[in-house]
Each structure stands twice: as C-alpha cells, then as structure tokens.
N, C-alpha and C positions, 0 to 999 in steps of 0.2 A: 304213245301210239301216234303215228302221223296219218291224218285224215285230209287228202288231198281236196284242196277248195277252188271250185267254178265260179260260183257268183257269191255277191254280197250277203246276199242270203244263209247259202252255206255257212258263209263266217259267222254273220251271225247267232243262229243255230246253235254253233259251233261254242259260241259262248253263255249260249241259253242254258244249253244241255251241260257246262261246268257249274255256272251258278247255282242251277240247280240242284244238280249232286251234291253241292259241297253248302247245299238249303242253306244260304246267302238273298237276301232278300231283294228286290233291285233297286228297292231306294237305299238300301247298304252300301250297295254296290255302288250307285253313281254318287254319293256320297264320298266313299274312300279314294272313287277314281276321280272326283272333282270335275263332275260331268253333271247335265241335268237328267232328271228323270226322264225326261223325254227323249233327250239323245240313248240313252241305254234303250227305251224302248223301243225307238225307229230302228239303231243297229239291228238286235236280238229280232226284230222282225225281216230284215236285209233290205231294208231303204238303203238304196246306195247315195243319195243326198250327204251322206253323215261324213262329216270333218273327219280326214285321217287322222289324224291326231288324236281325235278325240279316240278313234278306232283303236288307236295305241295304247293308250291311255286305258281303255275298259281290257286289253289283251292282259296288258301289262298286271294289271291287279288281280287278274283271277288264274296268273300261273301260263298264260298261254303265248308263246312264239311265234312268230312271225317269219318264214326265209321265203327264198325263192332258189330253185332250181338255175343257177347262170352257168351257160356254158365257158367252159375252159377259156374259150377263145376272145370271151370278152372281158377277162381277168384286167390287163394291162390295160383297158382302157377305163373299166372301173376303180383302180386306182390312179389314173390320172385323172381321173374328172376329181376322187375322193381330196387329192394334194392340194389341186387349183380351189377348192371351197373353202378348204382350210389355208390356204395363204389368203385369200379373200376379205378369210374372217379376222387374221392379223391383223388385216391394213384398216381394219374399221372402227 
C-alpha cells in the first residue's frame, strides 16, 4: 500500500509502525541494519538530523521502498546526470 510522506516524521512512523507489526525489536533492528540504537530511535521519532543513508539502510531491512514521483520531463536529464557519475566513478 503506498502511504504518501510530508516530513521526516511520517517516514519515520512509517518504519515504526512495520517494526512493530512484524514485533522486531529496535535494537534487532539497528543491529541487522548496522545502525546505532540511537539512530533508529532519532529516525522512528522523525528527527530529520539522521544520515540518509543511514535512512536507507533501516528502509532497506524492514521491507520498505523509497521513490519519488519525477516528472516525465526531467527523465533525460536524470539520466545524464546518472551516465556522468558513472563515467566519474571509472576514472577513479
């Protein structure tokens, strides 16, 4: 089911309310996601201070996706920025 999210909060809510359903504990959880207990519990409260990544990282382990909505029109440009990163990451 997609549940449209406003602020950091929402999200993470958003991963409150899986952990919980699926009664996952949160030091379980920042454990498998290789996170501190802390940062799980700053997310889950929606401190938006918290490392993307990290954000990734706890989405990732409990089943949950990440998009966005991008218009049509900025297709070709996201994939030329995608190209140039990846020729970037060759050269290094």
């Amino acid at each position: 089911m997609k549940h449209i999210i406003h602020s950091s909060e929402d999200l993470g809510f958003a991963l409150r309310a899986v952990r919980k359903s699926t009664k996952v504990r949160l030091d379980d959880l920042s454990q498998t996601a290789q996170v501190s207990k802390q940062t799980t519990t700053n997310f889950e409260k929606g401190k938006p201070t918290v490392q993307f990544g990290k954000v990734l990282q706890l989405l990732k382990e409990v089943g949950l996706t990440l998009s966005v909505d991008l218009p049509e029109s900025a297709l070709p440009a996201l994939h030329r920025i995608q190209r140039e990163a990846q020729a970037r990451q060759r050269e290094d």
